[in-house]
KOLGUTOR-272750 format. One line per 5 residues: their letters; for each residue x, z, y of C-alpha. Coordinates in nm, 2 decimals. Layout:
N
A = X Z Y; ...
END
This chain:
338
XXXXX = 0.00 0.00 0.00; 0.13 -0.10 0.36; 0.19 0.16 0.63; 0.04 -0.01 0.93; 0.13 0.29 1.17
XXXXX = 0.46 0.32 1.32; 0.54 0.67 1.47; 0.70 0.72 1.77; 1.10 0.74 1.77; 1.31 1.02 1.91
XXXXX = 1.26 1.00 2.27; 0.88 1.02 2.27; 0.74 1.29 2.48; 0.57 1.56 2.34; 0.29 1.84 2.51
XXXXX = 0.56 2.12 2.48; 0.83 1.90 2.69; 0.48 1.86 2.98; 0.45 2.08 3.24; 0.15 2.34 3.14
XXXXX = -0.02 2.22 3.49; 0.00 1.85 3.45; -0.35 1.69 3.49; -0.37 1.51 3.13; -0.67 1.28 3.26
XXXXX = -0.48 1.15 3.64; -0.20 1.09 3.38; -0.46 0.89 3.17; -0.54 0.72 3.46; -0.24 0.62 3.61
XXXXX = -0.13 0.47 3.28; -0.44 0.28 3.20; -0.36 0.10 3.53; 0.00 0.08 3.51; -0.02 -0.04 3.16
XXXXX = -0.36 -0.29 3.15; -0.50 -0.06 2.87; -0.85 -0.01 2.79; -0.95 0.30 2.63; -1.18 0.23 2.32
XXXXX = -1.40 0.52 2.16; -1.62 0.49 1.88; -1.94 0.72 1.92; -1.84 1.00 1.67; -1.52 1.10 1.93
XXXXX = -1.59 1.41 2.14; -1.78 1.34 2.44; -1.46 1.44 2.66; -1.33 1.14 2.51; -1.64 0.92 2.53
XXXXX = -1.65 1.05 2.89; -1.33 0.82 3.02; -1.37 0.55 2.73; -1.41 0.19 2.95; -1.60 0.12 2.61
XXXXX = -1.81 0.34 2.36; -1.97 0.20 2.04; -1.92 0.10 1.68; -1.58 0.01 1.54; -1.62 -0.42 1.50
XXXXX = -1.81 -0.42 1.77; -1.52 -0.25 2.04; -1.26 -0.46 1.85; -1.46 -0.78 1.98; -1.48 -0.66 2.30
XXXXX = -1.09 -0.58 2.36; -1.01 -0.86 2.22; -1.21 -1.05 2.47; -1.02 -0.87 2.74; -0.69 -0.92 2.93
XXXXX = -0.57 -0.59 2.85; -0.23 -0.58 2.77; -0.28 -0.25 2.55; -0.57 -0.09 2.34; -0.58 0.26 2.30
XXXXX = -0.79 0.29 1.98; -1.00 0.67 2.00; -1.11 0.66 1.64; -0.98 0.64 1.32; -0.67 0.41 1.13
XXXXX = -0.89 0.13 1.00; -1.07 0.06 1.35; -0.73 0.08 1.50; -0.60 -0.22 1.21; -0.94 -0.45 1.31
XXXXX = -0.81 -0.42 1.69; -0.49 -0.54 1.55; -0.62 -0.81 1.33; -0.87 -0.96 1.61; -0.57 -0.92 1.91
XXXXX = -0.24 -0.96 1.74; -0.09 -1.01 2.09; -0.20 -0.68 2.21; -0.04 -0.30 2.15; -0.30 -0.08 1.95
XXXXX = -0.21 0.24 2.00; -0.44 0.54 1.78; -0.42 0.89 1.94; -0.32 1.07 1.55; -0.18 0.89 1.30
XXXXX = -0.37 1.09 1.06; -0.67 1.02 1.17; -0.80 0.83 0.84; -1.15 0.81 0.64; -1.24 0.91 0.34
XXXXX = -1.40 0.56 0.22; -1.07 0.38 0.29; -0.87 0.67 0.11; -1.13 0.61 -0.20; -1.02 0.27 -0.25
XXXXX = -0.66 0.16 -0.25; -0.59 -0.16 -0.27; -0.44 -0.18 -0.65; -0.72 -0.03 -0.81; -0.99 -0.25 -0.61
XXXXX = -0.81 -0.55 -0.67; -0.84 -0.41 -1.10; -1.22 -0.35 -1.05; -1.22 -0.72 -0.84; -1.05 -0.89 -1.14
XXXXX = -1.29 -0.74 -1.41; -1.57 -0.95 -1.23; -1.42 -1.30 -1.14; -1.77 -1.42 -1.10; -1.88 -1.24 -0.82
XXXXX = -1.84 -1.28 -0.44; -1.68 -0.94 -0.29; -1.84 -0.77 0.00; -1.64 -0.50 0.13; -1.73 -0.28 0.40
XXXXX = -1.57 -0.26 0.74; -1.50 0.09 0.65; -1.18 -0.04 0.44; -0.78 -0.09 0.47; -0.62 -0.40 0.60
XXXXX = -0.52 -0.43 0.21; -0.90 -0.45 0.05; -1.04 -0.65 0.36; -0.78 -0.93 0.23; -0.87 -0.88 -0.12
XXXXX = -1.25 -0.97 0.00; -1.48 -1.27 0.07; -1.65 -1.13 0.33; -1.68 -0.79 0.55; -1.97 -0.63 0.63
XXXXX = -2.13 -0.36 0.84; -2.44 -0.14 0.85; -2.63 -0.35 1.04; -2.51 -0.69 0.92; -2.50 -0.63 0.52
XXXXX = -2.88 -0.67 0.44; -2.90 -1.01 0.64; -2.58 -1.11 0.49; -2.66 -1.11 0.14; -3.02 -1.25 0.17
XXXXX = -2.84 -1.55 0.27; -2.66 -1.56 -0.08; -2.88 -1.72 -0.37; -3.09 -1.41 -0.59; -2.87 -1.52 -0.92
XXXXX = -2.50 -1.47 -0.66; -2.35 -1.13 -0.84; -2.18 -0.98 -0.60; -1.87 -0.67 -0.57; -1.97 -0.37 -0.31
XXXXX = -1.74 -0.19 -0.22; -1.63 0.15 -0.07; -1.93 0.34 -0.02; -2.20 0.39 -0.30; -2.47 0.49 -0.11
XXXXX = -2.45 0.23 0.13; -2.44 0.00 -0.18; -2.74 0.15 -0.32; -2.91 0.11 0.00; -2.83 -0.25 0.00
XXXXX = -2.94 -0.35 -0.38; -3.23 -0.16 -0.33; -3.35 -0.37 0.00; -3.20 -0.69 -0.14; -3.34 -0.66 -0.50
XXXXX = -2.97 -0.73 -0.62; -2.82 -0.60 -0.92; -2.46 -0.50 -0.76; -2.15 -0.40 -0.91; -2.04 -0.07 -0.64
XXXXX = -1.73 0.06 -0.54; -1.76 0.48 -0.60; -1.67 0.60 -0.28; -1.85 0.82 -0.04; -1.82 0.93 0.34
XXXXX = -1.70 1.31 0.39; -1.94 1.38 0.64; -2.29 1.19 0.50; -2.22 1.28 0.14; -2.27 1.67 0.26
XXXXX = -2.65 1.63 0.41; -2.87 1.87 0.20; -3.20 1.76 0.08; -3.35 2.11 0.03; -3.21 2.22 0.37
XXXXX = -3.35 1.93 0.55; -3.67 1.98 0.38; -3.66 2.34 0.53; -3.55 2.22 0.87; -3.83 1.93 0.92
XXXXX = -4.10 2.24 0.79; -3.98 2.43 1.04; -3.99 2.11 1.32; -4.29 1.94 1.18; -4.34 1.68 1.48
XXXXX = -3.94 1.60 1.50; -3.85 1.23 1.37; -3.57 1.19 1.09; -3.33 0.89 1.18; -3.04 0.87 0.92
XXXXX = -2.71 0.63 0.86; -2.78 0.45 0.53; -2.43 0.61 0.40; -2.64 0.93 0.35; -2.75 0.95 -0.03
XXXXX = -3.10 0.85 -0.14; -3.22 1.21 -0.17; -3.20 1.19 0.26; -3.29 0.84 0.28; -3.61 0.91 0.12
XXXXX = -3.72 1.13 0.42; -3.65 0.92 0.70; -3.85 0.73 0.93; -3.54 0.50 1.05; -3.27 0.42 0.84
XXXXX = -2.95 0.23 1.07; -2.65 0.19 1.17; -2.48 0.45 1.43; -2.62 0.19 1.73; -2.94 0.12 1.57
XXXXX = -3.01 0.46 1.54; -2.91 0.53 1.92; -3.16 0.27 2.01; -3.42 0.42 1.80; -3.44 0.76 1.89
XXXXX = -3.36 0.68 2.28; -3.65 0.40 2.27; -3.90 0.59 2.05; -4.20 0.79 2.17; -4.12 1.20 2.08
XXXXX = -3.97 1.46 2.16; -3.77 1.61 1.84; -3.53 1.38 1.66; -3.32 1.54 1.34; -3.01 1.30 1.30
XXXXX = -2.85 1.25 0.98; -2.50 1.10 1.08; -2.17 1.19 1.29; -2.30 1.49 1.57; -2.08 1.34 1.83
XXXXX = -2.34 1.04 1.88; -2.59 1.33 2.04; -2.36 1.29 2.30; -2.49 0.96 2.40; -2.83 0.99 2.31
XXXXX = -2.86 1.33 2.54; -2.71 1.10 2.84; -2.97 0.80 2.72; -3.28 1.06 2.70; -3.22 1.43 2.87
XXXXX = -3.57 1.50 2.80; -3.58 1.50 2.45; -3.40 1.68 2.19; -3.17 1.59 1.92; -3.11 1.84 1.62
XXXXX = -2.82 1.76 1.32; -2.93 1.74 1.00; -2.76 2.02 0.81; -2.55 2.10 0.50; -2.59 2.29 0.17
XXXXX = -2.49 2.61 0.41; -2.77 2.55 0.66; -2.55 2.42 0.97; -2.46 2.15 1.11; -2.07 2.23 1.04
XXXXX = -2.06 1.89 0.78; -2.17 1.65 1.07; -1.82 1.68 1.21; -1.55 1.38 1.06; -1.28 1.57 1.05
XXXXX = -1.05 1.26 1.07; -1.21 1.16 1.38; -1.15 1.51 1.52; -0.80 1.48 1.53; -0.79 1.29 1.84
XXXXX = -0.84 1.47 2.15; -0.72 1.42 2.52; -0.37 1.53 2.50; -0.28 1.31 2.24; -0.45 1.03 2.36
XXXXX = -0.24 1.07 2.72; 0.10 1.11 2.47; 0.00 0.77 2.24; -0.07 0.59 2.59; 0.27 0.67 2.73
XXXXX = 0.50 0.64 2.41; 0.29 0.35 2.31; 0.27 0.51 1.99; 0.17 0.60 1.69; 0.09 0.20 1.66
XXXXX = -0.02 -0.05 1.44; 0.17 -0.37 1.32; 0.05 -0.54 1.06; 0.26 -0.81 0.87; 0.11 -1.16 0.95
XXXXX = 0.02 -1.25 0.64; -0.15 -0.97 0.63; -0.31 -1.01 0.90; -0.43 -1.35 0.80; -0.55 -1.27 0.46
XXXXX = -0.75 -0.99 0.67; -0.89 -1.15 0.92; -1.06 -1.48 0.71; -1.34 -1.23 0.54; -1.43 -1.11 0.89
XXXXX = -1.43 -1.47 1.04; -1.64 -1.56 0.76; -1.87 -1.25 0.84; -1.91 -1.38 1.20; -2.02 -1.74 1.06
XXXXX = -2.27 -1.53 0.83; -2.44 -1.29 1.11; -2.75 -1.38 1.19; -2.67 -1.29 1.57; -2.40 -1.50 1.80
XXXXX = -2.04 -1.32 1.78; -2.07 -1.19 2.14; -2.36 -1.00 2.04; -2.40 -0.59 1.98; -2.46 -0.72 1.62
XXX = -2.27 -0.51 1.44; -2.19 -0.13 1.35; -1.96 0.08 1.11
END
């Protein structure tokens, strides 16, 4: 498997060598300028990072958009394989991501040797693989897919095309279940949807009987059952800001309450919760690695960054050219989600 992030060398500064008064976001500021860098941040980033973003959304869909820029730098607030589609779509550009740990636990589920094992046991089939993947299994693929994308995609595929799905087996379920497609899936999961708790959700919506269950089709079935919108992280921001009520439970990432409090003040958003009874599992802990300080630090060392090998790079970027011939909307569209 290829290490697409390089680490800054010796003479990067660190926050113990800053002075304990320096003004982290003026710093942010006069870098973004001095550097032509946009600031990218996907909606599951704390809002303190949303809050200076020049672009907030789902991961495809800000790749698009900085790739579509001038900018000479993209500073990637999210995790490692949002930061390698930035790279992939603007090879020209530095893509700088706050933490280099900042991973996900889909992409960690499937490295590239064993998917390209369970690929070869079905020669027959096309492979979809979600955009939730390395740089490595997006080559391996025939096209990438999103949340919002998939089900549209694969109606367009004849009912007899067998087809490979692949990370996340919920989102595959979801999808052979809408589609009527018998699918061979990937076994992976998302860390933070796999932990929603049917019996505690059924105890939370008792307790808010008027409040309106949107949830990310990553969620298993036993949440999927309950809800009355199932989308990706923008579909369900334009639900529950667009919909009449006053209560919505949200089965995804809490950090997209963030944008739907700015979108609708007047109404209130409550996190579905976990097997404890909180809302403690709604938190990616990958995504949470980023904050402020080191998004100043990966601006001004211009690291950790990706580089991806061209071929690579190539190999990567045909399934997601081929995704944009397949989407039913046109490429500069909000058409698609992670």
């Amino acid at each position: 498997m290829i290490n697409t992030i390089v680490e800054a060398g010796g003479e990067a500064v660190t926050m113990n060598s800053l002075d304990p008064f320096f003004d982290i976001e003026e710093g942010i500021a006069r870098l973004r300028q001095e550097k032509n860098a946009i600031i990218l941040a996907h909606y599951y980033q704390a809002p303190e990072i949303q809050d200076i973003a020049d672009f907030i959304g789902d991961s495809l869909d800000l790749s698009r958009k900085a790739a579509e820029t001038d900018a000479n730098m993209i500073v990637f607030c999210g995790v490692k394989f949002m930061a390698e589609c930035a790279k992939i779509l603007s090879p020209e550009k530095i893509v700088v991501l706050p933490d280099s740990e900042a991973g996900c636990s889909l992409e960690d589920s499937c490295k590239p040797d064993d998917f390209r094992k369970f690929r070869d046991k079905f020669p027959d089939h096309i492979v979809l693989s979600y955009i939730n993947s390395s740089a490595e299994v997006k080559a391996l693929s025939d096209i990438i897919v999103t949340s919002s994308n998939a089900k549209a995609i694969i109606d367009q595929f004849p009912i007899d095309q067998k087809i490979i799905f692949g990370p996340d087996r919920h989102l595959g379920a979801y999808l052979a279940k809408e589609t009527g497609r018998n699918m061979e899936i990937w076994p992976g999961t998302c860390v933070v949807h796999e932990q929603f708790n049917e019996r505690e959700l059924i105890k939370l919506m008792v307790n808010h009987p008027n409040a309106t269950l949107a949830a990310h089709p990553e969620c298993p079935e036993s949440i999927l059952k309950h809800a009355d919108h199932i989308g990706s992280t923008r579909s369900i921001l334009e639900y529950v800001t667009r919909t009449d009520g006053d209560e919505f439970i949200i089965a995804t990432e809490q950090q997209i309450i963030h944008q739907m409090q700015l979108a609708s003040p007047d109404k209130t958003f409550i996190t579905a919760p976990g097997a404890d009874g909180t809302c403690n599992c709604a938190n990616c802990p990958f995504m949470a690695l980023n904050d402020i300080e080191k998004l100043y630090l990966a601006m001004l060392n211009e690291a950790p960054h990706i580089e991806i090998p061209e071929d690579l790079r190539i190999a990567a970027l045909a399934p997601l050219q081929k995704m944009i011939e397949f989407s039913p909307l046109a490429p500069n569209k909000n058409s698609t989600a992670a």
